[in-house]
C-alpha positions as CSV (number, residue, x, y, z in Angstrom):
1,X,20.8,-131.3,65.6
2,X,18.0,-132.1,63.1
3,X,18.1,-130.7,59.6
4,X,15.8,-128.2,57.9
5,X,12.8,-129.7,56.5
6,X,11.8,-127.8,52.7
7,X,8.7,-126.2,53.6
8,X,8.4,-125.2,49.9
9,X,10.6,-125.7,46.8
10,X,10.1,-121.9,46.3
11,X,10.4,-118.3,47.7
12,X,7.6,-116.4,49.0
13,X,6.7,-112.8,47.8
14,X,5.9,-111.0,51.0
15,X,5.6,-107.5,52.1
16,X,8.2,-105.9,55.0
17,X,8.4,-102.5,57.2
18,X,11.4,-100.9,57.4
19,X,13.0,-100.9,61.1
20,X,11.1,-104.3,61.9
21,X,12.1,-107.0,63.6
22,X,10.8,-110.5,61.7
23,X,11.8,-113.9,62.9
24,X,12.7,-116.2,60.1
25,X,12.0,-119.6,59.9
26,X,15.3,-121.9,60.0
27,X,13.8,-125.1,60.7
28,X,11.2,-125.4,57.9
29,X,8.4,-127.1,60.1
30,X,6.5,-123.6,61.0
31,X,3.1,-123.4,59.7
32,X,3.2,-119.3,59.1
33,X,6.3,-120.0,56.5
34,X,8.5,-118.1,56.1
35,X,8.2,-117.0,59.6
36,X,8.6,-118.7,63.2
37,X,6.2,-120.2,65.1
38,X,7.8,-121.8,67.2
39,X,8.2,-125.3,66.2
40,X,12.1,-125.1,66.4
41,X,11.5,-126.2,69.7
42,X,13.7,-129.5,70.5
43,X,15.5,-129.4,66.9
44,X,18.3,-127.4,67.8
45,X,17.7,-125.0,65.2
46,X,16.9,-121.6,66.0
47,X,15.0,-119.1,64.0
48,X,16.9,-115.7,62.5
49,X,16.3,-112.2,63.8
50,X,16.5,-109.7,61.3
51,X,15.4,-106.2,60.5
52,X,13.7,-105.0,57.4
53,X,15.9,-102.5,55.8
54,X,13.4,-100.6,53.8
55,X,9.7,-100.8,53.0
56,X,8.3,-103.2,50.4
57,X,8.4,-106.3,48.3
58,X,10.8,-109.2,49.3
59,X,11.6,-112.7,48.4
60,X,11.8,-115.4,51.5
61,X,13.4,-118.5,50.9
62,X,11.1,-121.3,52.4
63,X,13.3,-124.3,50.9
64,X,16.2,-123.9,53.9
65,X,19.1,-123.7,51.6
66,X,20.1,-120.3,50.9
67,X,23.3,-119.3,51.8
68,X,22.0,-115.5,52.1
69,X,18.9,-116.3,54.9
70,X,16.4,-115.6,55.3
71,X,16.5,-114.0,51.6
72,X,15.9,-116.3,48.4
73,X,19.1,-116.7,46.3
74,X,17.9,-119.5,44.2
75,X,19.0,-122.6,46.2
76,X,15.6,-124.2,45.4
77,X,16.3,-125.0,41.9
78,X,19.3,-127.4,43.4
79,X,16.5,-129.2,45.5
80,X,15.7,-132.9,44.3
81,X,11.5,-133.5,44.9
């Protein structure tokens, strides 16, 4: 299995709906960060299903290292350039 790549040393501010389904991006090679597009394919790393739990603002990790995905939880500042 390959590793996550760091698409980006920091979160992304993004706007979510309640009760919908978003596919995170656990690979980092998508070029819609921080969501899939499928360009897991062949790493062995799959994106994460999850469900908005309420309407509004939101901070996606796009550096791969959280350890509460696909939200930010300040992981990036650990990450060497």
């Amino acid at each position: 299995m390959d590793k996550p790549v760091v698409a980006a040393k920091q979160p992304i501010d993004v706007e979510l709906d309640a009760g919908r389904e978003y596919w995170w991006c656990a690979c980092g090679r998508s070029s819609n960060q921080p969501f899939c597009d499928g360009s897991h394919q062949g790493t062995g790393i799959e994106p994460l299903g999850f469900q908005a739990e309420k309407n509004g603002e939101a901070w996606l990790c796009r550096c791969k290292q959280t350890k509460n995905p696909p939200y930010c939880d300040g992981s990036h500042k650990q990450v060497e350039d």
